[in-house]
C-alpha positions as CSV (number, residue, x, y, z in Angstrom):
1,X,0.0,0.0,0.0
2,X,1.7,3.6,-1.4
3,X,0.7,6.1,1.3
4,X,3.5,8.0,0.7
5,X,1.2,10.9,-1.3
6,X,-1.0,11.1,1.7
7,X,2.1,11.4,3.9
8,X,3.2,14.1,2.3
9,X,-0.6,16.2,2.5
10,X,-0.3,15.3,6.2
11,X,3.4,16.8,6.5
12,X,2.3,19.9,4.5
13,X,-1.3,20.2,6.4
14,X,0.8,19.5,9.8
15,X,3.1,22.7,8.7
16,X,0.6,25.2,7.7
17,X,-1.7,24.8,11.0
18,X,1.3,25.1,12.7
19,X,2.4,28.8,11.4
20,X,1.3,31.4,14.1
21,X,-2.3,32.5,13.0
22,X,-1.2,36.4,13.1
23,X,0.9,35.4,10.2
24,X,-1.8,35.7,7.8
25,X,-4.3,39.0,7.3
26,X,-7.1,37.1,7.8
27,X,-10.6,39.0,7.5
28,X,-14.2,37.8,8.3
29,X,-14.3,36.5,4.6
30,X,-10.7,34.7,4.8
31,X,-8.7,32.8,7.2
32,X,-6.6,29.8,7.9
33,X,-9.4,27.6,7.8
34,X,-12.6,29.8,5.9
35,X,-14.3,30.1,4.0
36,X,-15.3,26.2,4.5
37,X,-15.0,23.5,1.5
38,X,-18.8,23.6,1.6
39,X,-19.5,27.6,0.5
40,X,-18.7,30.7,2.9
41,X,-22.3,31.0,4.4
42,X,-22.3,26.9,5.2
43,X,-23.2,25.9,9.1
44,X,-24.2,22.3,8.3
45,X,-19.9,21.2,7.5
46,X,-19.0,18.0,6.6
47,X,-23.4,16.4,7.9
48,X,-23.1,17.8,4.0
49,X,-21.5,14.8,2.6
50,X,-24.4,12.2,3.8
51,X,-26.0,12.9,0.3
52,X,-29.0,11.0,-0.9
53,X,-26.3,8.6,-3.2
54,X,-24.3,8.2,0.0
55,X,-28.0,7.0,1.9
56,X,-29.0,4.9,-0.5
57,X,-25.3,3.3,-1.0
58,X,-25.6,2.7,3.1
59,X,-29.2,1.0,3.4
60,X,-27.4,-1.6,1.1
61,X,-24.9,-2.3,4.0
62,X,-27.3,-4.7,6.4
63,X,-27.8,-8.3,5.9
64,X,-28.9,-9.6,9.3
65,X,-31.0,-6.7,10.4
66,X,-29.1,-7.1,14.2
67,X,-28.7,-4.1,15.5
68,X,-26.2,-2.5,17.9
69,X,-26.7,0.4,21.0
70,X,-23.8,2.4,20.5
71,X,-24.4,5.2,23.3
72,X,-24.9,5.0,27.0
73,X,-28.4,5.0,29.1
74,X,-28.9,8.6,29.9
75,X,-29.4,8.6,34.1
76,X,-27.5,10.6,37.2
77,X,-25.3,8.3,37.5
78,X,-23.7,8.2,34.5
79,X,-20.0,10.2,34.3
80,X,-20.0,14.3,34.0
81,X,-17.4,16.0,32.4
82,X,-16.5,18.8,35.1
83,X,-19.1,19.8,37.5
84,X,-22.2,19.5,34.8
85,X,-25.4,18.8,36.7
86,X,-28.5,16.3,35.3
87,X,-31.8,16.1,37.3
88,X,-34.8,14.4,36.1
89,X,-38.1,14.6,37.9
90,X,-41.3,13.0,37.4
91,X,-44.4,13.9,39.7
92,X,-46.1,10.9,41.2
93,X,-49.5,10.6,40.8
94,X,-52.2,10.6,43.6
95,X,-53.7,7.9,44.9
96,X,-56.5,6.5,43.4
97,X,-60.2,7.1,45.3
98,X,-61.9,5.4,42.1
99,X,-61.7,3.6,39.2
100,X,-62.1,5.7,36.7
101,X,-59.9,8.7,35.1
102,X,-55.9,8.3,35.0
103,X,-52.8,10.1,35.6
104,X,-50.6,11.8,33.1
105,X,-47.0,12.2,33.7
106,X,-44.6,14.8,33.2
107,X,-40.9,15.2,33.3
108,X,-38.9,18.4,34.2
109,X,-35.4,18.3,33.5
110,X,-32.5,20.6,34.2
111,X,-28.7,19.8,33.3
112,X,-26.3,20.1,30.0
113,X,-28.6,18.8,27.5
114,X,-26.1,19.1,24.8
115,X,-23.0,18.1,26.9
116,X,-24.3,15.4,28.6
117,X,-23.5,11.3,28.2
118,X,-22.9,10.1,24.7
119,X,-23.3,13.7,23.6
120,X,-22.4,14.9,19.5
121,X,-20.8,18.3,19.3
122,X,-21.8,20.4,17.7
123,X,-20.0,23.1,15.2
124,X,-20.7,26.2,17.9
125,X,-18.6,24.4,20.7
126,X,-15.6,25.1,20.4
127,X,-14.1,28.4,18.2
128,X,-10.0,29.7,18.6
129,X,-8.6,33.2,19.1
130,X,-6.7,34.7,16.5
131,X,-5.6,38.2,15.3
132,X,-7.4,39.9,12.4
133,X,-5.9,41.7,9.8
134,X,-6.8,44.9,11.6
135,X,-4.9,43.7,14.9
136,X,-8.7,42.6,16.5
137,X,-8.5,39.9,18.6
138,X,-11.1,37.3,17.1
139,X,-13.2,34.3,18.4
140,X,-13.3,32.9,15.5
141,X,-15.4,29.2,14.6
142,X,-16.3,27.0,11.7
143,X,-16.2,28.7,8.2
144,X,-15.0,32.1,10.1
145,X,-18.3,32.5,12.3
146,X,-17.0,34.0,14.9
147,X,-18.5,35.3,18.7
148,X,-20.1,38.4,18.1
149,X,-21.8,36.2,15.3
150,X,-22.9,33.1,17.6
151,X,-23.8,35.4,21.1
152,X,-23.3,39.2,20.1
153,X,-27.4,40.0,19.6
154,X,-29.1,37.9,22.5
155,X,-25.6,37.3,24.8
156,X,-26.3,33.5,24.6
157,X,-30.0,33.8,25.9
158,X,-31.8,31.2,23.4
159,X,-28.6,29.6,22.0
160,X,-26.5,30.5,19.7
161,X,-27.3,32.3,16.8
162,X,-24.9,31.0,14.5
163,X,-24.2,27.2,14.1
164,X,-26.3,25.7,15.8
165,X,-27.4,21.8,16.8
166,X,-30.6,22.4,14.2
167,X,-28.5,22.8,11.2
168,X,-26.9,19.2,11.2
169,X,-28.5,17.0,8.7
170,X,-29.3,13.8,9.4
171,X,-26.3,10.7,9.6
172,X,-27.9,7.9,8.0
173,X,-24.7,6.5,6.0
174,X,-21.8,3.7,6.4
175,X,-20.2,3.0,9.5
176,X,-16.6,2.6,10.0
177,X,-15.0,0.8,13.3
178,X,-11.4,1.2,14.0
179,X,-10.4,-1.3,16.7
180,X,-7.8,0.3,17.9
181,X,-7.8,-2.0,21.9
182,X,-8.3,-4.9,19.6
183,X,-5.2,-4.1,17.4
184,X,-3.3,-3.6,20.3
185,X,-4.7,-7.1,22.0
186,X,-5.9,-5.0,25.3
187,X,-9.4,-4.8,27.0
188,X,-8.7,-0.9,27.3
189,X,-5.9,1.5,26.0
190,X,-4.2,2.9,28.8
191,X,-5.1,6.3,30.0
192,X,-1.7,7.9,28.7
193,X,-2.1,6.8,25.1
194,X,-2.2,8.4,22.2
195,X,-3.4,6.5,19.2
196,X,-0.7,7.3,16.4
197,X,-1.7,7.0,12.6
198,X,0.0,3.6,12.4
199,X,-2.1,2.0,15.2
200,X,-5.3,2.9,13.0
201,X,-3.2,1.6,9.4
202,X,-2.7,-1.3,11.4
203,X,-6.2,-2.0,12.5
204,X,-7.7,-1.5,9.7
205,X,-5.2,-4.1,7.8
206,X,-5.9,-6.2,11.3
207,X,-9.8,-5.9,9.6
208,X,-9.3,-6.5,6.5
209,X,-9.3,-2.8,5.2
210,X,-7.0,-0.3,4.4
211,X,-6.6,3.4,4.3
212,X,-8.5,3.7,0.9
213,X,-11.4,1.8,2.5
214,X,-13.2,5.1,4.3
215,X,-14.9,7.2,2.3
216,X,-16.2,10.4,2.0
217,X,-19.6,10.6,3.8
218,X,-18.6,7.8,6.2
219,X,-18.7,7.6,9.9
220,X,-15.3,7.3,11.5
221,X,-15.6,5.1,15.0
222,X,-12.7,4.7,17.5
223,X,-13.2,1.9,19.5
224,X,-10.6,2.6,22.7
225,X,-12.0,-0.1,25.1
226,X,-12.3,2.8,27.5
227,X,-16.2,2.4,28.2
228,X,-14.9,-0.1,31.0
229,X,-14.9,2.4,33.3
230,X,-18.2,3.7,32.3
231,X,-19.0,3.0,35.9
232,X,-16.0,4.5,37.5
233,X,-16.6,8.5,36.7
234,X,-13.5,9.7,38.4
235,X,-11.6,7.2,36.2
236,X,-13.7,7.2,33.2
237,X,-13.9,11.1,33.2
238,X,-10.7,13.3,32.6
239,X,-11.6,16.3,33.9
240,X,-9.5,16.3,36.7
241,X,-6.4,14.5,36.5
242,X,-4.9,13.5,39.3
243,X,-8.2,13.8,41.6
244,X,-9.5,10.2,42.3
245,X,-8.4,7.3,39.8
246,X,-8.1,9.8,37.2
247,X,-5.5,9.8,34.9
248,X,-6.7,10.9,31.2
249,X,-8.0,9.0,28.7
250,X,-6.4,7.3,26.2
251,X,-7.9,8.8,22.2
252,X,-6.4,10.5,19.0
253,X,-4.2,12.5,18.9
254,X,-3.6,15.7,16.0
255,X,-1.6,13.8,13.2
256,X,-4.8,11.2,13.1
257,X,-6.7,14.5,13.1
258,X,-5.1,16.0,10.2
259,X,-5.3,12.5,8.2
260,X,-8.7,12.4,9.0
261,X,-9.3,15.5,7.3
262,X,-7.8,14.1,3.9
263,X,-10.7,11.4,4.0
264,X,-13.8,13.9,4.9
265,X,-15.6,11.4,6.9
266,X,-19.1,13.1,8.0
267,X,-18.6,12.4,11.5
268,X,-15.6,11.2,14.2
269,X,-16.5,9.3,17.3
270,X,-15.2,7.4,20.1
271,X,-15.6,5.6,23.2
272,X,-14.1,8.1,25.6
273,X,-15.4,11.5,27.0
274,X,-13.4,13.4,23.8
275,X,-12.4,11.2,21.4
276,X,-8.9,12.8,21.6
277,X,-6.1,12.3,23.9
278,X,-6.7,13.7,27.3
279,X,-5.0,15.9,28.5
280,X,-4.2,16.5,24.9
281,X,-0.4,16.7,23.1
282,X,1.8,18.9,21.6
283,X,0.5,16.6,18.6
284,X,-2.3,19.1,18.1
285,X,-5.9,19.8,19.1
286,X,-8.4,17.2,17.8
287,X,-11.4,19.1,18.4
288,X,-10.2,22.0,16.5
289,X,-8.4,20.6,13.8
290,X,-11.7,18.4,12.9
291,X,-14.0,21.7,13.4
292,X,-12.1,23.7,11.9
293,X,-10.9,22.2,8.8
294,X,-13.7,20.3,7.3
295,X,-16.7,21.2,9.9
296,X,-16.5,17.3,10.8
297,X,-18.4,17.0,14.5
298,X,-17.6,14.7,16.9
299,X,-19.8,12.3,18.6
300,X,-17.9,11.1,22.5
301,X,-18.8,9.0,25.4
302,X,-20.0,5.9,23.0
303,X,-20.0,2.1,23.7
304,X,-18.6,0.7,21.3
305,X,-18.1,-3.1,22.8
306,X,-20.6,-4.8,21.2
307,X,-19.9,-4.5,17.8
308,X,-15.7,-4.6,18.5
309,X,-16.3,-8.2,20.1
310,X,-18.9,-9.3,17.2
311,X,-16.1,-8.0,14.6
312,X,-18.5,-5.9,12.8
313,X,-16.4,-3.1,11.3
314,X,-18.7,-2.0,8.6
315,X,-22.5,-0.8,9.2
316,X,-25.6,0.9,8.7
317,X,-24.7,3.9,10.9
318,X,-28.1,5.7,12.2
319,X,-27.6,9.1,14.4
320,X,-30.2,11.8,14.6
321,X,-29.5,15.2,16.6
322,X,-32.1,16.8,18.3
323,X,-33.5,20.1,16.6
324,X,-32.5,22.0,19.2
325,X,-32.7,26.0,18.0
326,X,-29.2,26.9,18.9
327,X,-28.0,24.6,21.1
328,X,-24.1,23.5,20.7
329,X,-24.8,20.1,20.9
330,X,-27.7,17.4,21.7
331,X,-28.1,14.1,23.3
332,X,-28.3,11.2,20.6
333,X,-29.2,7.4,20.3
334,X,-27.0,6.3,17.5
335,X,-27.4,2.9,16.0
336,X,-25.7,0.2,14.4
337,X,-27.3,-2.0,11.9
338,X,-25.2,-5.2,10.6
């Protein structure tokens, strides 16, 4: 296998994010990374590649009709990244003095709806500072959106104004594993480890694919092993290492990023609380070299255990955001179908 063209794109991609951003004049209308691939006024990012061809091509994919859970139960107990709170409340009803009427139920909820469990982030989460060709100091997001544009009329009150949840379209499209613990031959990667570009060549040879095997549109999977800990929030969650049994979490780490670019997958998820390396490298910053680049959103806190140990590496991949007017990321049920 020749990968020595795609080496090279990753060398020269790896250079140019690394040049200081003030290097470049860069306006509202041009940057380092806008305007995006997918037209200057574009919020939906790389959700644009799951055309109706690539839909079709994906409902072809099943042959058994099993399907896989590939997200966590939503419930209290489940781990919070930082001090995120989640409270769920249903009013019981009274009791009965005859037999006839009913109750209805209601539930009132209060907590990080978008940031919460397996959570998909959104293109709004997570912008960069950089200086502006007038010496302005910018927060600047997808496709050069930048804060003023996503908070500056309402200060945040209703969402964001720009990029928001509700512009995702939906992923209905092919699936892609990666087994990166099963490459390895561990349960679990170990919280220190960053996954390098040849663990995820290897795994994929390991599968019986290569490189050349994800395409455009497709959904990009990591599967770490690291949902073991599910149960265990101080180790599961890296928010605070060193406080309990934390010590990170093991994920990608910025040249995976970059080379992830090169395919355009539609989406990027994993079985940890950021898909990336935590605490992250000098390798690079995953979140914002996927964002950034291509608009590719990520999709954490999966489990992905079920359909690692049943070897199914290629799927019907089924992952609907809430329409959630502004919100910088929603709460999702996505779904595997072999």
């Amino acid at each position: 296998m020749d990968t020595s063209g795609n080496t090279r794109a990753t060398v020269i991609l790896a250079l140019l994010l690394a040049l200081p951003l003030s290097a470049a004049a860069q306006t509202r209308e041009a940057g380092p990374w806008w305007p995006a691939p997918h037209g200057p006024d574009d919020q939906a990012g790389a959700s644009n590649y799951v055309t109706p061809e690539k839909i079709l091509q994906a409902l072809q994919i099943p042959r058994t009709g099993q399907t896989y859970e590939l997200g966590h139960m939503y419930e209290a107990s489940m781990p919070a990244y930082g001090i995120r709170p989640y409270y769920l409340n249903v009013t019981p009803g009274p009791v009965p003095q005859r037999a006839a009427g009913g109750v209805v139920h209601q539930d009132y909820f209060n907590g990080f709806i978008g940031q919460m469990g397996t959570q998909f982030d959104a293109l709004s989460h997570m912008g960069r500072n950089v200086e502006m060709a007038d010496g302005s100091i910018e927060t600047v997001f997808y496709n050069g959106f930048t804060e003023d544009e996503l908070t500056g009329a309402n200060r945040g009150v209703g969402g964001v104004e720009a990029l928001g949840i509700e512009h995702m379209k939906p992923f209905i499209t092919r699936g892609i594993l990666v087994d990166i613990a099963g490459y390895k031959g561990v349960p679990t990667l170990a919280p220190d480890y960053e996954v390098t570009l040849e663990d995820v060549l290897g795994a994929l040879e390991r599968q019986g694919m290569s490189e050349d095997t994800i395409e455009q549109g497709d959904a990009v999977l990591f599967h770490y092993g690291w949902s073991v800990n599910w149960t265990n929030p101080s180790r599961y969650n890296d928010s605070f290492v060193g406080a309990g049994d934390n010590e990170g979490s093991p994920g990608i780490g910025g040249d995976v990023a970059r080379w992830l670019v090169t395919k355009r997958p539609s989406m990027v998820g994993g079985d940890s609380c950021c898909v990336q390396i935590m605490p992250a490298t000098a390798s690079g910053n995953v979140h914002h070299t996927l964002f950034f680049d291509e608009g590719i959103p990520l999709l954490e806190n999966m489990e992905l255990k079920d359909v690692a140990a049943d070897e199914v590496y290629e799927f019907l991949f089924l992952n609907l955001t809430i329409r959630i007017k502004g919100a910088t990321g929603s709460p999702v049920r996505p779904i595997a179908v072999r």
